[in-house]
TORKOL-4160 file (C-alpha; in steps of 0.2 Angstrom, whole numbers, padded with zeros to 4 digits, m for minus):
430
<pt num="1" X="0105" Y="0235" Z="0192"/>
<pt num="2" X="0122" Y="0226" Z="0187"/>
<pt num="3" X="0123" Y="0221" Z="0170"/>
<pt num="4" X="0137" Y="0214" Z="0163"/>
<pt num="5" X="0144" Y="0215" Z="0142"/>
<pt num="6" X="0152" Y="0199" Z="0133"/>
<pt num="7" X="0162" Y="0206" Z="0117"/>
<pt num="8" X="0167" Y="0225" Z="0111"/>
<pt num="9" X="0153" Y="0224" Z="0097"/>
<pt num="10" X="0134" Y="0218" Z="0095"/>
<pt num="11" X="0137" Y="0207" Z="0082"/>
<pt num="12" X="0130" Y="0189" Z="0084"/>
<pt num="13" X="0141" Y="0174" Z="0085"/>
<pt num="14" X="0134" Y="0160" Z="0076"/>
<pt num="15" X="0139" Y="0143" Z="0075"/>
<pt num="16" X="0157" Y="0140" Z="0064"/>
<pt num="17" X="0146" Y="0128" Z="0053"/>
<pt num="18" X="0133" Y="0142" Z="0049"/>
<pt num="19" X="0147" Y="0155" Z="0049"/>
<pt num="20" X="0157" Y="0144" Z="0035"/>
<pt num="21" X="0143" Y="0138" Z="0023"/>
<pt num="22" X="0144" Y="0145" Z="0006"/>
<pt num="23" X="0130" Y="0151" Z="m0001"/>
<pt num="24" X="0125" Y="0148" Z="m0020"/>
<pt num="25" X="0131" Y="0154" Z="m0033"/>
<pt num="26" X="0113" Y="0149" Z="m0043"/>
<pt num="27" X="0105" Y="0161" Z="m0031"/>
<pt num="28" X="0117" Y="0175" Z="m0032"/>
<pt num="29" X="0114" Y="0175" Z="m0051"/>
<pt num="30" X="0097" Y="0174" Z="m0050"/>
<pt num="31" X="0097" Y="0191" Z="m0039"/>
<pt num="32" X="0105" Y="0200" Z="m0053"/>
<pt num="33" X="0094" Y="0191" Z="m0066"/>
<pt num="34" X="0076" Y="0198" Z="m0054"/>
<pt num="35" X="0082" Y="0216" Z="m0053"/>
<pt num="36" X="0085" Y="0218" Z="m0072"/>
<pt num="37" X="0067" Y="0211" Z="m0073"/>
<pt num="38" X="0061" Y="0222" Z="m0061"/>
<pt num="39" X="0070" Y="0234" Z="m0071"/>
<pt num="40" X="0058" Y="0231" Z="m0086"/>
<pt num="41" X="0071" Y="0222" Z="m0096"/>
<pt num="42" X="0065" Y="0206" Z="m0107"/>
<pt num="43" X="0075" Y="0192" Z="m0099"/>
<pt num="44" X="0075" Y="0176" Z="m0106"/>
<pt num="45" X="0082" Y="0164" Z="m0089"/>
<pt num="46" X="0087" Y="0150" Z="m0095"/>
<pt num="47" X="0095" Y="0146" Z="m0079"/>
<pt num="48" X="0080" Y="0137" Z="m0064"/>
<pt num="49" X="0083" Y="0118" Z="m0065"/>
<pt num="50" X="0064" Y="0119" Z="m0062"/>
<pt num="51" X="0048" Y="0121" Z="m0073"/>
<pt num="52" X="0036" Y="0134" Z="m0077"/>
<pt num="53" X="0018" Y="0126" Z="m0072"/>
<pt num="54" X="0010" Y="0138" Z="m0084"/>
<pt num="55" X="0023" Y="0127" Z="m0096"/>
<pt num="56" X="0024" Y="0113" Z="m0091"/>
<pt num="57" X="0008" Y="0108" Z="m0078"/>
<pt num="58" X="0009" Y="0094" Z="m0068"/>
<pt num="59" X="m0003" Y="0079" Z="m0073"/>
<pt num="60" X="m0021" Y="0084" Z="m0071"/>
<pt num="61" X="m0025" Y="0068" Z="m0065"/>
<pt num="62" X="m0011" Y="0070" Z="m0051"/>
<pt num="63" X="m0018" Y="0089" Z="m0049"/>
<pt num="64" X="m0036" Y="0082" Z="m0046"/>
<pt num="65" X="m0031" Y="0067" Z="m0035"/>
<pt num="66" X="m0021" Y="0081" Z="m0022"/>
<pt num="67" X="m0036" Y="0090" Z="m0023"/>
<pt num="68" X="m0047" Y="0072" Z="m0019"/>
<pt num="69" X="m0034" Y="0069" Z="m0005"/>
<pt num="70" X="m0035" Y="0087" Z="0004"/>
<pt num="71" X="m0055" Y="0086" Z="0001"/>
<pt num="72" X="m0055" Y="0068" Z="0010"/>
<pt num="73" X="m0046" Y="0076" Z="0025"/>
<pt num="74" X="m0031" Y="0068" Z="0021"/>
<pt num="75" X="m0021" Y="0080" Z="0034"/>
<pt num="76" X="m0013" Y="0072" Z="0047"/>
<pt num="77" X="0002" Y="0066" Z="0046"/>
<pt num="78" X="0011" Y="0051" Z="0036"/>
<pt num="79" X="0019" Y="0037" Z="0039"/>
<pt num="80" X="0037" Y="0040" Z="0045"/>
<pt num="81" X="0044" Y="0032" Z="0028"/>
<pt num="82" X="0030" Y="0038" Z="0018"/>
<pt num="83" X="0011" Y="0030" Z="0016"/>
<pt num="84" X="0013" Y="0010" Z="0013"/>
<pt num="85" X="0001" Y="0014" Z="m0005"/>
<pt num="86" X="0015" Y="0023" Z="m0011"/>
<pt num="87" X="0029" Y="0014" Z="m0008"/>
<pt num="88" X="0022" Y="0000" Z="m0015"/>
<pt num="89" X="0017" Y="0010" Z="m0031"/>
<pt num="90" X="0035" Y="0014" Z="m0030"/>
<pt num="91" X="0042" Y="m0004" Z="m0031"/>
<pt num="92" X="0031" Y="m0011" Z="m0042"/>
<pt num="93" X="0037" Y="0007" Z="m0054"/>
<pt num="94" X="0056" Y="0003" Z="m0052"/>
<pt num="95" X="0052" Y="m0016" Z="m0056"/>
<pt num="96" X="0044" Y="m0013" Z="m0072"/>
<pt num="97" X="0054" Y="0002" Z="m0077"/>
<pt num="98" X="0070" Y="m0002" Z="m0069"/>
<pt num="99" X="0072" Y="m0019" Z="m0068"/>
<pt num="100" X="0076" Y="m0016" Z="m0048"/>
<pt num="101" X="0068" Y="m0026" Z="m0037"/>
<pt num="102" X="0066" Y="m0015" Z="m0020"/>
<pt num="103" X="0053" Y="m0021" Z="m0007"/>
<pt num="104" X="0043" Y="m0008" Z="0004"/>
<pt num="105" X="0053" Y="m0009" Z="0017"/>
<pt num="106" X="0068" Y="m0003" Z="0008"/>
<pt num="107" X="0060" Y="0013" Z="0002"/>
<pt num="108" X="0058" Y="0028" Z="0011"/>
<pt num="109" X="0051" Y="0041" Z="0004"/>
<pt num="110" X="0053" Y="0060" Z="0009"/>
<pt num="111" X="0050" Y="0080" Z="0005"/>
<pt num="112" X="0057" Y="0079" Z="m0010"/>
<pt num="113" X="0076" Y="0074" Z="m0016"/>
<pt num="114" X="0087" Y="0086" Z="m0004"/>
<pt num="115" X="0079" Y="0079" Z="0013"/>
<pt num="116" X="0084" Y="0062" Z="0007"/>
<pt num="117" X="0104" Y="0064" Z="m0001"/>
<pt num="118" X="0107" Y="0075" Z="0016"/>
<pt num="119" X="0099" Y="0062" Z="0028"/>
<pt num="120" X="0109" Y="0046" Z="0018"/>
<pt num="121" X="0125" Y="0057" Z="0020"/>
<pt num="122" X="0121" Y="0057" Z="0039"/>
<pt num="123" X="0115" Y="0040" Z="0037"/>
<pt num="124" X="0133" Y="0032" Z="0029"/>
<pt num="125" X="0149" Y="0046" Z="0034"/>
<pt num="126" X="0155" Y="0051" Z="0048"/>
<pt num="127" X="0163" Y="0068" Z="0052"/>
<pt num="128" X="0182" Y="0066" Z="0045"/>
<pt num="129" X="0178" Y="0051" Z="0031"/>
<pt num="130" X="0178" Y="0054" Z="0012"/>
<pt num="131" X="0168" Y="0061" Z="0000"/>
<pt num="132" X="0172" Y="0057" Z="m0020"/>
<pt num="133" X="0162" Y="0066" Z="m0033"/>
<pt num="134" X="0164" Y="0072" Z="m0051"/>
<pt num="135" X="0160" Y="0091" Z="m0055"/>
<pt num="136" X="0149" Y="0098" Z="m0063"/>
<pt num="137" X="0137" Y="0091" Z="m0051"/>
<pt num="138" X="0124" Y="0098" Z="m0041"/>
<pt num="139" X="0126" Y="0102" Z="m0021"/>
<pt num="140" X="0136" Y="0089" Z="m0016"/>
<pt num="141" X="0150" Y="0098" Z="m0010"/>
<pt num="142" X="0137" Y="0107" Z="0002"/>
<pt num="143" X="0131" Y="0091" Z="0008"/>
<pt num="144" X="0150" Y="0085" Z="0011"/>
<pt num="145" X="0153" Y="0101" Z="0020"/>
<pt num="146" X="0136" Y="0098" Z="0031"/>
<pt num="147" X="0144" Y="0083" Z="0037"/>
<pt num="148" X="0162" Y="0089" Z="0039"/>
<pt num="149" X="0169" Y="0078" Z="0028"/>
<pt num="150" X="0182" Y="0078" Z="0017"/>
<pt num="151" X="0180" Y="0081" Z="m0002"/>
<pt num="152" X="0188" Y="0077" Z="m0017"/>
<pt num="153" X="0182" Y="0084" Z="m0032"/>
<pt num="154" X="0184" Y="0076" Z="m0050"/>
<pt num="155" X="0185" Y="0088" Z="m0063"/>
<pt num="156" X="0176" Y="0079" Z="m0079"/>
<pt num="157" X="0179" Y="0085" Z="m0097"/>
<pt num="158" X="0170" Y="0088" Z="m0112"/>
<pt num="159" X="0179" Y="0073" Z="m0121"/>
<pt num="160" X="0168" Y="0062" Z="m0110"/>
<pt num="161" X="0152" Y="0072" Z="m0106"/>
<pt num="162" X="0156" Y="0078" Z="m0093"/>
<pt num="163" X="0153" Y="0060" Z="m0085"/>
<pt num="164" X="0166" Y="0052" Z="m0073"/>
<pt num="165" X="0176" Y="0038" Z="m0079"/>
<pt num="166" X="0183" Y="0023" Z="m0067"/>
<pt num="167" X="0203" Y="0029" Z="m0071"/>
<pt num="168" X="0196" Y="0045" Z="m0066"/>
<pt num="169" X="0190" Y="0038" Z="m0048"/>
<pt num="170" X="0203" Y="0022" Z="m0046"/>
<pt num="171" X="0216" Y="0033" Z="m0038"/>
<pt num="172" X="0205" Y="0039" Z="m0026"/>
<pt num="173" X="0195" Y="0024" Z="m0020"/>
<pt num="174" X="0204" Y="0017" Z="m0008"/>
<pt num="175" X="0203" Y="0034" Z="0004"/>
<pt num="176" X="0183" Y="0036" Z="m0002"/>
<pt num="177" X="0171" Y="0030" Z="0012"/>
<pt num="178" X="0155" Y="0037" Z="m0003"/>
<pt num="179" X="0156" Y="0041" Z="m0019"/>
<pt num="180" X="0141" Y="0052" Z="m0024"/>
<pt num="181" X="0134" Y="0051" Z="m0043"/>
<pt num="182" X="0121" Y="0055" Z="m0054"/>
<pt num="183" X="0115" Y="0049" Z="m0070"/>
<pt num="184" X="0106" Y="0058" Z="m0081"/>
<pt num="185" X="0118" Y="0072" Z="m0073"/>
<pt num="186" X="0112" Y="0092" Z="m0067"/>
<pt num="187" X="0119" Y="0099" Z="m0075"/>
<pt num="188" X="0125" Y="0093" Z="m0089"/>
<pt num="189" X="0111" Y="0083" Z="m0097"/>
<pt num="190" X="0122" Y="0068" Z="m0102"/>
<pt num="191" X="0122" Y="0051" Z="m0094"/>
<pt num="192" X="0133" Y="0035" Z="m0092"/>
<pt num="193" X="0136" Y="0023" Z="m0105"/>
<pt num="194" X="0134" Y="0008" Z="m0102"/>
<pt num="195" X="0152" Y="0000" Z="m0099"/>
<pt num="196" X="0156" Y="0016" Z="m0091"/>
<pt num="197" X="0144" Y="0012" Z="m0075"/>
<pt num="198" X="0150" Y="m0007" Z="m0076"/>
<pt num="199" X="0168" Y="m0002" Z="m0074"/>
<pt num="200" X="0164" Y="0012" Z="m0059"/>
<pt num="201" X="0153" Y="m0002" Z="m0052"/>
<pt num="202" X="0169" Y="m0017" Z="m0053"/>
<pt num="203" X="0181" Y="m0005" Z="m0046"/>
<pt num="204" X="0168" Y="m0002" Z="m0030"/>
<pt num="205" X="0165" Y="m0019" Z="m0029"/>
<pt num="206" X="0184" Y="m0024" Z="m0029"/>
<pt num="207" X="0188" Y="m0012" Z="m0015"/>
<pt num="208" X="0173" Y="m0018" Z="m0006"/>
<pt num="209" X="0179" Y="m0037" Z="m0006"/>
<pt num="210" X="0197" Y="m0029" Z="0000"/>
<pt num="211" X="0189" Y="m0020" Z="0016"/>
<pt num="212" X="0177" Y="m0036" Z="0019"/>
<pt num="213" X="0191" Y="m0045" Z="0021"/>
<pt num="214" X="0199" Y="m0034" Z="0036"/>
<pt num="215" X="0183" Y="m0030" Z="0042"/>
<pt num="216" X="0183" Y="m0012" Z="0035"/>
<pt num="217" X="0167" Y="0000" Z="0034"/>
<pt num="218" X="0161" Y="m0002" Z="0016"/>
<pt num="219" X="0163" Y="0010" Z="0002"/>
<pt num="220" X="0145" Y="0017" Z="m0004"/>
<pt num="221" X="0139" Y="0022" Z="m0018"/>
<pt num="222" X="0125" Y="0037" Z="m0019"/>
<pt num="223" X="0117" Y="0036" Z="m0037"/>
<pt num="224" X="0106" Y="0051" Z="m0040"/>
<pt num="225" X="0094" Y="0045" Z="m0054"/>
<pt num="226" X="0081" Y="0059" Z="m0053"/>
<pt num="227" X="0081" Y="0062" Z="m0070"/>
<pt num="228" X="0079" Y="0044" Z="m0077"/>
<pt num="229" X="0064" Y="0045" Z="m0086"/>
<pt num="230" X="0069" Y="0060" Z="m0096"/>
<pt num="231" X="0079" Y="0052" Z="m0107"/>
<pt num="232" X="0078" Y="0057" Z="m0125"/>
<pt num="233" X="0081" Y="0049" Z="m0140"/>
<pt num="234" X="0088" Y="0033" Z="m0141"/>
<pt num="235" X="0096" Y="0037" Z="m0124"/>
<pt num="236" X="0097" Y="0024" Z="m0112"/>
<pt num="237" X="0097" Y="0026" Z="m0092"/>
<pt num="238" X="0109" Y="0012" Z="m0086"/>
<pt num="239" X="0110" Y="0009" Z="m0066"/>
<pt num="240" X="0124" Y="0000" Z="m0056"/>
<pt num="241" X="0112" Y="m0014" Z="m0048"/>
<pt num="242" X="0106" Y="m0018" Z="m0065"/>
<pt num="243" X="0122" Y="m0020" Z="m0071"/>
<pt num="244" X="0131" Y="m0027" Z="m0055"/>
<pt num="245" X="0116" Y="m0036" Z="m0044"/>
<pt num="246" X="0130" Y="m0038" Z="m0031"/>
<pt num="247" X="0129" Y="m0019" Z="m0028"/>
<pt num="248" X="0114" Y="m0017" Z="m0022"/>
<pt num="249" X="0123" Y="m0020" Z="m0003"/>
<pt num="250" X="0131" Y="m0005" Z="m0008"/>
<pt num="251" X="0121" Y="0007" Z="m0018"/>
<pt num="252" X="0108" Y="0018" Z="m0010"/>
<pt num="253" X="0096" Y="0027" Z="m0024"/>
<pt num="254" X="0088" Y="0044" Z="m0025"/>
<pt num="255" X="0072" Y="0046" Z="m0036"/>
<pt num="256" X="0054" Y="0055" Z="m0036"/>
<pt num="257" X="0043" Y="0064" Z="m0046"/>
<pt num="258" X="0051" Y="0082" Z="m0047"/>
<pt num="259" X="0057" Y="0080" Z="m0064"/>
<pt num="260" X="0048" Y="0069" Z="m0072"/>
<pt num="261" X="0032" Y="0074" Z="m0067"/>
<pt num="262" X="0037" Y="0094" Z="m0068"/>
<pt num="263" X="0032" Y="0092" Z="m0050"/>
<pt num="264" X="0045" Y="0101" Z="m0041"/>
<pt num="265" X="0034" Y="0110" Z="m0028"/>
<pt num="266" X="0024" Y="0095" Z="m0024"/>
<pt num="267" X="0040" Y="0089" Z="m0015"/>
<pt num="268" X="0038" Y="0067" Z="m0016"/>
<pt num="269" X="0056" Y="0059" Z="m0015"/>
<pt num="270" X="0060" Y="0043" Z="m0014"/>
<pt num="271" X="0075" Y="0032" Z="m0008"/>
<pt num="272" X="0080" Y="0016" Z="m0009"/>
<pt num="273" X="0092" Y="0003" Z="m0003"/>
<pt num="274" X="0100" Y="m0010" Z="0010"/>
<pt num="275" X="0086" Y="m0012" Z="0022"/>
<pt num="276" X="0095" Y="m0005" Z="0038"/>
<pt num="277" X="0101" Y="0010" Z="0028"/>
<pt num="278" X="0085" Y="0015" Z="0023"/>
<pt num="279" X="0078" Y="0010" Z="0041"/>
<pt num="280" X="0092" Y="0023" Z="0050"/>
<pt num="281" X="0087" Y="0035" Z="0035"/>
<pt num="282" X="0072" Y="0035" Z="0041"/>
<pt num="283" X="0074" Y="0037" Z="0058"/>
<pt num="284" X="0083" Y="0055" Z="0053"/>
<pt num="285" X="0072" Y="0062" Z="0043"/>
<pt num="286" X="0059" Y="0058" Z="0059"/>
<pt num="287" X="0069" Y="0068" Z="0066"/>
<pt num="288" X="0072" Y="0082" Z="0055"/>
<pt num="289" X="0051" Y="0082" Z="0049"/>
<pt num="290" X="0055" Y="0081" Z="0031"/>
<pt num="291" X="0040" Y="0071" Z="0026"/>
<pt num="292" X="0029" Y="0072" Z="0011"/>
<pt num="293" X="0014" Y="0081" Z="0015"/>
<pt num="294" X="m0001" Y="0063" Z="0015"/>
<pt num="295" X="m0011" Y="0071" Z="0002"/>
<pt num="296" X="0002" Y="0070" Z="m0010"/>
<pt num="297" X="0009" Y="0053" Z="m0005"/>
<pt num="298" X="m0009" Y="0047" Z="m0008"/>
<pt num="299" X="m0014" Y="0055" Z="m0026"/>
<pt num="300" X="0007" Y="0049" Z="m0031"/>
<pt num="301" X="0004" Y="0031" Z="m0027"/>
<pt num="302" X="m0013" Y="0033" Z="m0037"/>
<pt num="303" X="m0004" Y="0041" Z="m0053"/>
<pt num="304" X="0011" Y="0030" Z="m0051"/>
<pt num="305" X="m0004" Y="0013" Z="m0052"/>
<pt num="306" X="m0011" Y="0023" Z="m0067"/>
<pt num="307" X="0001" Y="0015" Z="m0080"/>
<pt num="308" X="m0011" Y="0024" Z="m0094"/>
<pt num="309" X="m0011" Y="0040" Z="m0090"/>
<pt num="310" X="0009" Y="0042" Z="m0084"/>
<pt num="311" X="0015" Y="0034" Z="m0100"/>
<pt num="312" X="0005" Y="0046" Z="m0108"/>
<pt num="313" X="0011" Y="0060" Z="m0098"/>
<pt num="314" X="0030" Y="0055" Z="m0102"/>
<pt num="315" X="0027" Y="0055" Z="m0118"/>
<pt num="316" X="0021" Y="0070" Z="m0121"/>
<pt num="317" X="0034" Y="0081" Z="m0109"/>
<pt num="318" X="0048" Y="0071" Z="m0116"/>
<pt num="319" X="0044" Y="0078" Z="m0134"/>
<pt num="320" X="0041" Y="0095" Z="m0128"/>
<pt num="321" X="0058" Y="0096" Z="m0118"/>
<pt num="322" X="0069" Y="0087" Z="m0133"/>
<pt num="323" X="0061" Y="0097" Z="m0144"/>
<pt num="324" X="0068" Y="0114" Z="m0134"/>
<pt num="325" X="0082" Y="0105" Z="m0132"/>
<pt num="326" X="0084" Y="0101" Z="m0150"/>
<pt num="327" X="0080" Y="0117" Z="m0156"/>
<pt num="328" X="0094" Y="0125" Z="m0143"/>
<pt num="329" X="0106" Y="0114" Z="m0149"/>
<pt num="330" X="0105" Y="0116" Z="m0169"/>
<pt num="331" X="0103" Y="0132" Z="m0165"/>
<pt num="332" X="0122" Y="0134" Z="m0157"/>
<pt num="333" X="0130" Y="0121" Z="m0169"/>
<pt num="334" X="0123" Y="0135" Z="m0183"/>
<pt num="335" X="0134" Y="0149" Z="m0171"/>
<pt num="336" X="0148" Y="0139" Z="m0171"/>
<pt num="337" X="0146" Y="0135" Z="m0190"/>
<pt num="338" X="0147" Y="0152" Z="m0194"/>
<pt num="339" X="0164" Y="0157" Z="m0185"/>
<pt num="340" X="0159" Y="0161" Z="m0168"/>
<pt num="341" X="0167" Y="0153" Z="m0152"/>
<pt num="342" X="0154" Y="0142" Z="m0144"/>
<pt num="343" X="0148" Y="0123" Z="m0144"/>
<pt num="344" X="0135" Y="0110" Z="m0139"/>
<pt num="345" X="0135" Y="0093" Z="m0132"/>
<pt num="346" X="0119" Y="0083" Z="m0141"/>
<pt num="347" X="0107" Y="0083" Z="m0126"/>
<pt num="348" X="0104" Y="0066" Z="m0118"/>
<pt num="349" X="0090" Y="0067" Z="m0105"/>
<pt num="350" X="0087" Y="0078" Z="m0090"/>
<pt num="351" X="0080" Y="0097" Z="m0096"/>
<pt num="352" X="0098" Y="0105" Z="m0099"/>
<pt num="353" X="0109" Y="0106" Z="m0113"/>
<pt num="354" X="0128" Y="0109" Z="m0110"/>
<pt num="355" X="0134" Y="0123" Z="m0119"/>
<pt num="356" X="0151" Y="0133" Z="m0120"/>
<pt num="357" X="0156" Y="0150" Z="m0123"/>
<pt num="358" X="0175" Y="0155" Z="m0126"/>
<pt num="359" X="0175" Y="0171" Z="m0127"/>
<pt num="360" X="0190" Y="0175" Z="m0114"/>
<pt num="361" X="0199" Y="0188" Z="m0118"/>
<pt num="362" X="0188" Y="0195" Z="m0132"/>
<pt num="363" X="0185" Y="0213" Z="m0132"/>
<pt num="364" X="0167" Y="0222" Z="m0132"/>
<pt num="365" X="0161" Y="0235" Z="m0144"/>
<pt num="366" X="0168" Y="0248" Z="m0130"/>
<pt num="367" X="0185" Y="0240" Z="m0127"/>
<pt num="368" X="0181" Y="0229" Z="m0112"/>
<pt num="369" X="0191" Y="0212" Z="m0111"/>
<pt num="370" X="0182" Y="0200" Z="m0106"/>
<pt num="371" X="0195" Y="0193" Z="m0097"/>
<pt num="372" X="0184" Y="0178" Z="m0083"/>
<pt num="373" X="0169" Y="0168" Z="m0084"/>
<pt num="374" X="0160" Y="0182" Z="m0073"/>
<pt num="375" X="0164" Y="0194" Z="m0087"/>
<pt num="376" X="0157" Y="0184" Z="m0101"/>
<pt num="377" X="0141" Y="0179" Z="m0090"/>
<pt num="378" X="0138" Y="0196" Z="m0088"/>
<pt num="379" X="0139" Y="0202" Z="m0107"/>
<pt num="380" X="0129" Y="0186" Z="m0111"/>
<pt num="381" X="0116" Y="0194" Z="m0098"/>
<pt num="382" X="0116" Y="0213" Z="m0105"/>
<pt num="383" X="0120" Y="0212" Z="m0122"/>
<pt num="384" X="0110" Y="0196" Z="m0129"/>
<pt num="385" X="0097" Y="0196" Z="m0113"/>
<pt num="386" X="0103" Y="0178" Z="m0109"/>
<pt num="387" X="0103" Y="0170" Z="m0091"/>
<pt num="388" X="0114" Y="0154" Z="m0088"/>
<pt num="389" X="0122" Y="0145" Z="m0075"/>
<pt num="390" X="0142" Y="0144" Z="m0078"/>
<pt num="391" X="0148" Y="0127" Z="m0072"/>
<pt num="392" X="0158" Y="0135" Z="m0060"/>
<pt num="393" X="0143" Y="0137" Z="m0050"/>
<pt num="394" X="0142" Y="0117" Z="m0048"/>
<pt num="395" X="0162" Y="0115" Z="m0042"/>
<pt num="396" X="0170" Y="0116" Z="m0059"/>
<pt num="397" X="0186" Y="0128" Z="m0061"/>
<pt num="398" X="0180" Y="0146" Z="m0062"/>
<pt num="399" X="0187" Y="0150" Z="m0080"/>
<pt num="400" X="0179" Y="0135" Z="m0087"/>
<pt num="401" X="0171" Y="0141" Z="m0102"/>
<pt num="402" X="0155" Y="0128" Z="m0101"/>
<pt num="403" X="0138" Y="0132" Z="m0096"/>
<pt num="404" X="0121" Y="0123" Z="m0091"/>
<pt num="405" X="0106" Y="0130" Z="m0100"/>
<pt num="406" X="0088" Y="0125" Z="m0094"/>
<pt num="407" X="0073" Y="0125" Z="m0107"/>
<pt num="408" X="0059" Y="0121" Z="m0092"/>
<pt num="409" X="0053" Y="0138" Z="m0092"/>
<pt num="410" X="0056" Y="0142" Z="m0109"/>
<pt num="411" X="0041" Y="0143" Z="m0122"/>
<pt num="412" X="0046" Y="0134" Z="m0138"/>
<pt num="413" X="0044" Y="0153" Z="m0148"/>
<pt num="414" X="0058" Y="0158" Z="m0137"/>
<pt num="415" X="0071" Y="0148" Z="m0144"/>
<pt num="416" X="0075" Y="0155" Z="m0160"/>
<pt num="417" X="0074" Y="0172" Z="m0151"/>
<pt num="418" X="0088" Y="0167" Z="m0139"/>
<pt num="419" X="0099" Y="0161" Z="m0154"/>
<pt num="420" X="0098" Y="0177" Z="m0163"/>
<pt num="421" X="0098" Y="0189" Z="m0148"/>
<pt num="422" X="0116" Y="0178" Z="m0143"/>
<pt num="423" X="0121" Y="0180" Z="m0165"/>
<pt num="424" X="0120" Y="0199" Z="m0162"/>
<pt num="425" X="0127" Y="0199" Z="m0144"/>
<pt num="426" X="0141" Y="0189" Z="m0152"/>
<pt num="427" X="0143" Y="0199" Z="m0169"/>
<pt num="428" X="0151" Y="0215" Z="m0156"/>
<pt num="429" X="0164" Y="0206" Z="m0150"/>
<pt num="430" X="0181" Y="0208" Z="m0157"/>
């Protein structure tokens, strides 16, 4: 038998997209966090953007009503943009909560949040346009990547929160075809004020009268508001239709219940905006499959009508987030009272706190230098036991010396052990 050999080696040729995705920075930290667990070492991770269920447990009435659903044989599959129940639960929620006004047929919902900003990417550029974004932020210079776009990446600063400014975007906004936000922000925990949003919003809505005038494609706004209802404090969430009704021809929304339910695993997103976005939205997630399992859809839109039980659900995670975050945060302002070189931002909302540690170029007990972010990562992780994300990690510059730290799978005991494990980590340096 003839046989014929492609290539000098065996290895497997895979697309160039598959080939040139970068994998997470997130999941390779996480790999050296697991195997000191496996280890037997005392870990405390303050690193998952996600929740502890034995922590933080979903609603019970939202628990019992997916039991309800599966137990009525709710199995088959949804509608393509989610059951009609729920996205009417969902606009009546944003009406009274928001002051939007979305009907039914401009929501679609989805697995989950990432199904949703990935088919909206697909939905509004094309391979070539321009993506604007601020970083920190999560994934969306993998989602830009996904759709071969272009990326332009704003680094923000601590003077502002991390949050973008409009004389940080205005020089870019003629090139941008989207600019993708989020508000309250992963990773940072902070949010827009007020005038802030209304100045992003008149710059978008100036460039937009510019290009309706030659007939241009619009620019588009992407507002990530996940973590809305985690607000904390006398925090406000702003949003740009609110502010500027005149963007809603612009703005497409991302929401669900992952974060403010704790219900990351039950995977209900939401989207909304101009009809015929969310209409070719949903034709690609029909495609892709990404829908919410019914059961789900059907015990949400049941807890969402339930105005009771939610706003008593709200109020007692957002009081047992702030008060980790609280706690986290007095506890580094003390460090930094007593000499050491670190810092806090006053948490906002979402279940992070921004924190900072600048110790480059410090030496250990031993004589190392701790001469990059990577180096003090990992003497944060040996010597104190303490597992953060470095905002490199979400696009910042990889010797920024800030930090996202998550308290949704921390106990509230842990907190004073994670400040003093860090005081004698920090104590050896020299």
């Amino acid at each position: 038998m003839n046989t014929t050999t492609v290539g000098k080696s065996n290895e497997l040729i895979v697309s160039k997209l598959a080939d040139n995705i970068v994998g997470s920075e997130i999941i390779k930290l996480a790999a050296e966090i697991n195997e000191k667990i496996k280890k037997g070492e005392n870990v405390y991770n303050l690193t998952i953007g996600d929740f502890n269920p034995k922590v933080f447990p979903i609603p019970a009435a939202l628990k019992q009503g997916i039991i309800n659903a599966y137990q009525d044989d709710q199995t088959n599959y949804p509608a393509a943009d989610g059951m009609p129940e729920l996205r009417l639960a969902v606009s009546k929620l944003l009406k009274e909560r928001c002051d939007l006004d979305y009907k039914s047929d401009e929501i679609v919902v989805a697995g989950g949040a990432r199904p949703l900003i990935y088919a909206l990417f697909r939905a509004l550029v094309d391979s070539g346009d321009t993506v604007v974004f601020p970083v920190p932020s999560w994934n969306n210079n993998h989602y830009t990547y996904l759709n071969n776009a272009k990326a332009i990446l704003i680094e923000t600063a601590p003077s502002t929160n991390f949050m973008p400014t409009a004389s940080d975007l205005k020089p870019y906004i003629s090139s941008a075809n989207l600019i993708a936000l989020c508000s309250p922000l992963n990773p940072t925990g902070t949010t827009f004020r007020k005038k802030d949003l209304e100045e992003i919003c008149d710059l978008i809505l100036t460039e937009n009268e510019s290009r309706n005038s030659k007939a241009q494609k619009p620019l588009y706004l992407m507002y990530d508001q996940i973590y809305w209802e985690l607000t904390h404090g006398a925090t406000k969430h702003y949003n740009p239709v609110t502010l500027r009704p005149e963007m809603k021809n612009y703005t497409v929304f991302v929401d669900g219940i992952s974060k403010s339910l704790a219900a990351t695993g039950v995977r209900v997103g939401w989207a909304m905006g101009p009809k015929k976005i969310i209409e070719k939205t949903k034709s690609i997630l029909t495609h892709i499959g990404a829908w919410a399992p019914k059961a789900e859809q059907i015990a949400t839109a049941a807890f969402l009508n339930d105005t009771e039980n939610y706003n008593a659900f709200l109020i007692d995670i957002k009081t047992k987030i702030h008060d980790r975050l609280e706690g986290f945060y007095m506890g580094f302002k003390n460090l930094k009272a007593e000499g050491f070189k670190v810092d806090a931002i006053a948490p906002e909302a979402t279940i992070y706190l921004t924190v900072q540690f600048a110790l480059h170029n410090q030496k250990t007990q031993n004589g190392t230098l701790l001469k990059t972010t990577k180096d003090v990562t990992k003497y944060i992780l040996d010597e104190a036991k303490v597992a953060l994300v470095p905002f490199y990690a979400f696009g910042a510059s990889s010797d920024s010396s800030w930090y996202r730290l998550s308290v949704g799978t921390c106990k509230m005991e842990d907190v004073k052990v994670v400040i003093e494990n860090l005081r004698l980590a920090l104590k050896k340096l020299k």
